[in-house]
C-alpha positions in Angstrom: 48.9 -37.7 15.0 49.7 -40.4 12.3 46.6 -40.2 10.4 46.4 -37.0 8.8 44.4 -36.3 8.6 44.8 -33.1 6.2 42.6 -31.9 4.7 41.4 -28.9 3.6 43.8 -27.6 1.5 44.1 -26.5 -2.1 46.6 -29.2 -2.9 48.9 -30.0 -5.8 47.2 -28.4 -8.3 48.1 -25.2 -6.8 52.5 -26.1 -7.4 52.6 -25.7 -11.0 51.4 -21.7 -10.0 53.9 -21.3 -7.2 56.9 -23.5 -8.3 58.4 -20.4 -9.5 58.1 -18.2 -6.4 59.8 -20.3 -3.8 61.8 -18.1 -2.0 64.9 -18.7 -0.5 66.5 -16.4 2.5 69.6 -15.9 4.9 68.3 -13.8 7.8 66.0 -11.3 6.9 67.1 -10.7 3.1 64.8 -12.6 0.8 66.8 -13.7 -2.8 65.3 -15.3 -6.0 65.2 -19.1 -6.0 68.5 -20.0 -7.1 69.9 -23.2 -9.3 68.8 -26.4 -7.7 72.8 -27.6 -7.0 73.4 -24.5 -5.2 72.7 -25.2 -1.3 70.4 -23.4 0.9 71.7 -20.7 3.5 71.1 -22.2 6.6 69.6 -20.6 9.2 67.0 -21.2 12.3 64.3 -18.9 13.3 63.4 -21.2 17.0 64.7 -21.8 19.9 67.7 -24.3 20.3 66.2 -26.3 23.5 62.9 -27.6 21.4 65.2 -28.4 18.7 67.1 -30.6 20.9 64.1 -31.8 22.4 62.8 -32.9 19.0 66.4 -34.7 18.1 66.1 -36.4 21.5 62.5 -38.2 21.5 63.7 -38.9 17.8 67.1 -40.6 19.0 65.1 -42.6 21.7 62.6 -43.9 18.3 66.3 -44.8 16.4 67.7 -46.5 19.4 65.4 -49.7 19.2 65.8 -50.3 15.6 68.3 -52.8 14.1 71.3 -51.0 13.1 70.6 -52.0 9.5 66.7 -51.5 9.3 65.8 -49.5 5.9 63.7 -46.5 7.3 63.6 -44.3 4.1 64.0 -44.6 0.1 64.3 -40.8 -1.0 66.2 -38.9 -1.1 68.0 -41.6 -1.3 68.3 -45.2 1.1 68.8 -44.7 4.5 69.7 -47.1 7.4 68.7 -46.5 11.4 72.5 -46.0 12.0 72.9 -43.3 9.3 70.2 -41.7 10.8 71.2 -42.0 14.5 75.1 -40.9 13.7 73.8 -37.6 12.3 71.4 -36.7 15.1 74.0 -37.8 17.5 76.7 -35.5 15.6 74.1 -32.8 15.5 73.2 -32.5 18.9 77.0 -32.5 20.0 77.5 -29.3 17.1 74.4 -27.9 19.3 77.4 -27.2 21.7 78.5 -24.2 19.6 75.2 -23.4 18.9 75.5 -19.6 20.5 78.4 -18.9 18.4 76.6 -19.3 14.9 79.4 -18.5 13.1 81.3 -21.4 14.9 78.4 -23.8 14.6 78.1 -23.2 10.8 81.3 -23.3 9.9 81.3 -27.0 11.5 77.8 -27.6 10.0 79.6 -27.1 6.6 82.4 -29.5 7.3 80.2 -32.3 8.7 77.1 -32.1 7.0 75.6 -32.1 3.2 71.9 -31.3 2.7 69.6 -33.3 0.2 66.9 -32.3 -1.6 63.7 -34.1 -0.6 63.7 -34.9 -4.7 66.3 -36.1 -7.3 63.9 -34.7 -9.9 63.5 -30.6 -10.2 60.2 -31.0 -11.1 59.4 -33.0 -7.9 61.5 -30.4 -5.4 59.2 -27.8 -4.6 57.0 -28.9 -1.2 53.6 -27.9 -0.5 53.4 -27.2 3.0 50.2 -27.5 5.4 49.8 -27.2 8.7 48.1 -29.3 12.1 47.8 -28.7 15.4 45.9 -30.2 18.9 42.4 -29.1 19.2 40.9 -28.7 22.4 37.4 -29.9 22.2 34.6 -29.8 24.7 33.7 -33.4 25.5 32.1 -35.7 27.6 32.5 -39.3 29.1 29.1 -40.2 28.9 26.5 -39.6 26.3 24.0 -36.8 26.9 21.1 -34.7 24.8 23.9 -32.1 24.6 27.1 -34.3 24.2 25.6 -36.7 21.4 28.0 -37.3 19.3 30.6 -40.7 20.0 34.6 -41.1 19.7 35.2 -44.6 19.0 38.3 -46.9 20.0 39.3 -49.4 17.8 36.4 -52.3 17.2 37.9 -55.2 17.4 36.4 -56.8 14.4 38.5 -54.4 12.5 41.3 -56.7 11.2 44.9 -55.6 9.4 46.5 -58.1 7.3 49.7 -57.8 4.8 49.2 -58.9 1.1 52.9 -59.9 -0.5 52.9 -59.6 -4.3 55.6 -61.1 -6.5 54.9 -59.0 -9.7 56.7 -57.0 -11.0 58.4 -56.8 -7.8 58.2 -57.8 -4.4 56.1 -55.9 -2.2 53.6 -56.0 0.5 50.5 -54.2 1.2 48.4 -53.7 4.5 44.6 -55.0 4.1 42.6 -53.6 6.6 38.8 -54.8 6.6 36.5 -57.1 8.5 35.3 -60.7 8.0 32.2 -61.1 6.4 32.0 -64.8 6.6 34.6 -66.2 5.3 35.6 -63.2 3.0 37.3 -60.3 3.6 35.2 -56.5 2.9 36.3 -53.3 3.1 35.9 -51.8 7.4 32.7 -49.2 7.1 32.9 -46.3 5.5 32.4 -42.9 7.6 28.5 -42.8 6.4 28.1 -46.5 7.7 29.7 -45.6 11.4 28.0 -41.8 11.7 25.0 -41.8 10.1 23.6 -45.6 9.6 25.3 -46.5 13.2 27.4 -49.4 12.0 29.6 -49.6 15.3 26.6 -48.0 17.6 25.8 -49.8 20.6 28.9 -52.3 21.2 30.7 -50.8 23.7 33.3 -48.7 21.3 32.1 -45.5 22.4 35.3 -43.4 24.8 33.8 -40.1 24.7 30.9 -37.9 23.5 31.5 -34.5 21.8 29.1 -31.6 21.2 28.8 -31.3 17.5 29.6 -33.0 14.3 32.2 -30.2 13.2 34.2 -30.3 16.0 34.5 -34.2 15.5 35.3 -34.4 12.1 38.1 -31.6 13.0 39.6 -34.0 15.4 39.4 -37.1 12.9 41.3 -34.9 10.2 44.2 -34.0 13.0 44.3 -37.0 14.5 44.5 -36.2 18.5 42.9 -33.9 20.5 42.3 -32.3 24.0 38.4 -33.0 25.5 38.0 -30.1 28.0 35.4 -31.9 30.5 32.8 -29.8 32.5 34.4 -30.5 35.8 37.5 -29.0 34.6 39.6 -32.1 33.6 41.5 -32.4 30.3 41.6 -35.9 28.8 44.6 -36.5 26.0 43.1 -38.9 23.0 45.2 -39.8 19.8 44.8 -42.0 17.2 44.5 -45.5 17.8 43.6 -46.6 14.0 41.8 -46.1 10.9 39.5 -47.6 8.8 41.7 -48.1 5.9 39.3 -46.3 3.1 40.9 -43.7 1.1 41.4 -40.1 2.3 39.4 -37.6 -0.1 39.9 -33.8 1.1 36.3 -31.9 1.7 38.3 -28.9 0.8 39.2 -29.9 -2.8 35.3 -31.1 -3.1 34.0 -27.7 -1.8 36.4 -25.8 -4.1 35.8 -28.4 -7.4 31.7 -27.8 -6.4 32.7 -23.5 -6.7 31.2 -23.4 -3.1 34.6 -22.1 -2.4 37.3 -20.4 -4.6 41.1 -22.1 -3.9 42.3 -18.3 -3.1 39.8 -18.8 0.2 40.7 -21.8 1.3 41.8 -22.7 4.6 40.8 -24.6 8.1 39.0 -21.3 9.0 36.5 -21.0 5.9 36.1 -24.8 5.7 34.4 -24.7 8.7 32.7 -21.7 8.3 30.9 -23.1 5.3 29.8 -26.2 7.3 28.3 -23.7 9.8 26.5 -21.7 7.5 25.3 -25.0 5.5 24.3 -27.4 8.3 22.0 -29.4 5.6 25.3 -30.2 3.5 27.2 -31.6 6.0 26.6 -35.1 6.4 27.1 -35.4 2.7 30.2 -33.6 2.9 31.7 -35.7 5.9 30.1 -38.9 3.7 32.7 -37.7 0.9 35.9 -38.4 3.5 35.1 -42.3 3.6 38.6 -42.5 5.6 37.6 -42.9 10.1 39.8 -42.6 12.8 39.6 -44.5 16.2 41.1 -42.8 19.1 42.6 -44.3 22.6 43.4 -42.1 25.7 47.2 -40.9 26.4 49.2 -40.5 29.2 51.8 -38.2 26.6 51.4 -36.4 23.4 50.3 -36.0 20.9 52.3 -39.0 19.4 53.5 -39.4 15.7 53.8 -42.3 13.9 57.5 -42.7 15.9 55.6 -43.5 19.2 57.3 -40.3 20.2 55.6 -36.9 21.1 55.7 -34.3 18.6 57.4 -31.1 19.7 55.4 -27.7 18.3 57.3 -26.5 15.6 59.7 -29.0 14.9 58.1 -32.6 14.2 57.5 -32.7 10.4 55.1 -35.3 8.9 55.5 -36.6 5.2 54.8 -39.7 3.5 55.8 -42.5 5.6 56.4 -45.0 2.7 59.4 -42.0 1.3 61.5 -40.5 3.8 63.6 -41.7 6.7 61.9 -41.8 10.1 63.1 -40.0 12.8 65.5 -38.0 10.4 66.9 -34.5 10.4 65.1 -32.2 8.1 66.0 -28.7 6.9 62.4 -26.4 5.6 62.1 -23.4 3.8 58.6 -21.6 3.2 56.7 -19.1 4.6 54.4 -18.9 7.7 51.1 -17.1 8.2 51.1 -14.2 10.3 48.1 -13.7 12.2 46.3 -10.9 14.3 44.9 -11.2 17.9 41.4 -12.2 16.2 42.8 -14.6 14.2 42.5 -13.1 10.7 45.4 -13.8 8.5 47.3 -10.3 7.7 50.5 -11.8 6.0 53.2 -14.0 5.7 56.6 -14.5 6.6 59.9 -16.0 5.1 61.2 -18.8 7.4 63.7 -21.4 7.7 64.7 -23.9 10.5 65.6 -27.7 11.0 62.9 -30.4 12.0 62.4 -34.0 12.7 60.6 -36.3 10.4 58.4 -37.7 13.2 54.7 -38.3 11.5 52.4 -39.1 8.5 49.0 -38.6 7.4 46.8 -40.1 5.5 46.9 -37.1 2.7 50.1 -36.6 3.1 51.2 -38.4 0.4 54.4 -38.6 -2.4 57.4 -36.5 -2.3 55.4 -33.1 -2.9 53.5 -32.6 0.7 54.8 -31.9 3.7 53.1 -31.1 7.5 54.3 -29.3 10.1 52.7 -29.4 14.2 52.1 -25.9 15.3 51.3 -27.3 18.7 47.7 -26.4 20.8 46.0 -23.6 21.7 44.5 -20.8 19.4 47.4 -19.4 18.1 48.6 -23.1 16.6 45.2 -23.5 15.6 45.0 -20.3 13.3 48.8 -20.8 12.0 48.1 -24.3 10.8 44.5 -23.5 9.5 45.7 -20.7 7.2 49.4 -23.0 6.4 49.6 -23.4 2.5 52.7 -22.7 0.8 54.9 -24.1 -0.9 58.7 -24.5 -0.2 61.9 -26.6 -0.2 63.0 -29.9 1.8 66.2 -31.2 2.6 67.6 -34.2 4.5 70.7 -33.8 6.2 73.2 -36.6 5.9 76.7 -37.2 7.1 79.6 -36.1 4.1 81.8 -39.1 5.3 82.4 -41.0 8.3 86.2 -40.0 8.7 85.0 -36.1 8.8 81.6 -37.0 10.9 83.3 -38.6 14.2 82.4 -36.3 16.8 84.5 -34.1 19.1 85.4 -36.3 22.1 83.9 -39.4 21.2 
């Protein structure tokens, strides 16, 4: 659900108030945050099976790279093989993974975890939350169903910019031609409201309202429930290349709503209540997603479906792809209505399978609760802040595995 998309949350302003009340755990005990070379106790509050099924689709990702491909900077450089020996040694430890005493006390031998930053200032994660909407839709345009999904156009061109200096580096351009110049691809306000892309055969589906669309844009992929009882997958296809700007952090920098309030729930809430606002709200997000039907998914930025709870998305340009991951934070407990009543201390390992368009430098982090309303309310209220880790092999002569 690579564009992510997020969002509507409080952001980094919010870390220098929380940095000190990380919280670290073994179990169910809750301890202060300790000293930032002292590891975390490792533990896993899901199910072994998703987590292997999570290590699997990223191993098949892994698989087709060149050995020596570069797919991460931080915490520190890592190569495809790196990567792929320590999911393949994981998954074989997974054989004493009902004997946790057994399992960690090989864990420990094979296996050192990273934090996600060299800098202490930079280690504690803000962590949000996205899910698969199911949306009522339409496959052709109607009084009630008014409102278009759009593939990608095909005037919509990417392109890769190499500078020299200071260093080398190269940046993706993504625009349209304008005769023989190349301009920025429209802005939201030019496809929604002034009907830029109306008309020219785009158009896969039609949605009831504006809400529910811009919903899907910000998570990327989506569900479209159809009235004769089909369900069509979509997921992102591409984007427009403009900046993503969150509607939250504009609502909340307009006092329309205080930070404490925010979340997915009272975002949308306030576009319901203030129908007249929204079109200038939406304008604000200049970033648009196009969307292609899917036989599988939803699919991360791996080409891989994302498995609920476990696929992770961070900034694509930081951290390896495809790579075992180790979280601590806290997840939103939520009543049968959907009302937030708490949270809970968690920990648990996860793949590094997507990105997002606001999920950007070493400080955000985004974890797939899946679809259905319970996902939905978990990720909508998700905003906390907590630790990362990378796992890494200690050495190749201790990281051979059993048998092999």
């Amino acid at each position: 659900m690579t564009n992510r998309r997020k969002r509507w949350e409080t952001r980094l302003p919010l870390m220098a108030v929380v940095a000190l009340f990380v919280l670290f755990f073994s179990g169910t005990m809750v301890h202060a945050e300790p000293p930032v070379s002292t590891p975390p106790a490792v533990t896993d509050d899901l199910d072994g099976e998703s987590l292997r099924t999570a290590l699997r689709r990223s191993v098949s990702y892994l698989e087709k790279l060149p050995p020596d491909r570069i797919v991460g900077e931080q915490p520190r450089r890592f190569t495809a093989r790196e990567v792929l020996d320590s999911l393949r040694v994981f998954e074989k430890s997974m054989d004493n993974w009902d004997c946790r005493e057994c399992w960690l006390r090989e864990f420990n031998n094979r296996f050192e975890l990273i934090p996600s930053s060299g800098d202490p200032d930079l280690e504690t994660v803000l962590f949000t939350g996205y899910y698969q909407p199911v949306i009522e839709g339409s496959l052709v345009p109607t009084p009630e169903y008014a409102y278009p999904i759009y593939a990608m156009p095909a005037d919509l061109i990417v392109a890769e910019r190499v500078t020299l200096i200071p260093s080398v580096r190269a940046e993706k351009i993504i625009g349209r031609f304008q005769g023989e110049s190349v301009v920025p691809y429209y802005s939201r306000r030019e496809i929604d409201e002034l009907g830029s892309l109306r008309g020219q055969g785009y158009e896969i589906a039609w949605v009831k309202n504006p809400i529910d669309l811009f919903f899907l844009h910000i998570q990327g992929s989506g569900i479209l429930q159809l009235e004769d009882g089909r369900r069509l997958l979509i997921g992102y296809a591409g984007a427009n290349g403009r900046p993503y700007r969150s509607i939250g952090r504009l609502l909340i920098d307009r006092g329309k709503i205080p930070p404490e309030e925010m979340s997915m729930q009272r975002l949308r809430q306030y576009l319901l209540d203030y129908p007249e606002e929204q079109n200038e709200i939406f304008s604000y997000n200049e970033s648009y997603v196009f969307f292609r039907f899917l036989e599988e998914g939803p699919l991360g930025n791996l080409e891989v479906p994302l498995t609920p709870g476990r696929s992770l998305a961070t900034d694509s340009r930081l951290f390896p792809k495809g790579a075992l991951a180790f979280i601590i934070t806290q997840m939103p407990v939520v009543d049968a209505a959907g009302e937030l009543v708490g949270w809970q201390s968690f920990a648990r390992f996860v793949l590094n399978q997507d990105t997002g368009g606001a999920i950007r430098g070493p400080q955000r982090a985004d974890l797939y609760f899946g679809t259905g309303f319970e996902a939905e309310a978990g990720a909508g209220y998700m905003n906390r802040p907590g630790k990362l880790y990378f796992l890494s092999l200690k050495s190749p002569a201790v990281a051979l595995p059993i048998g092999r």
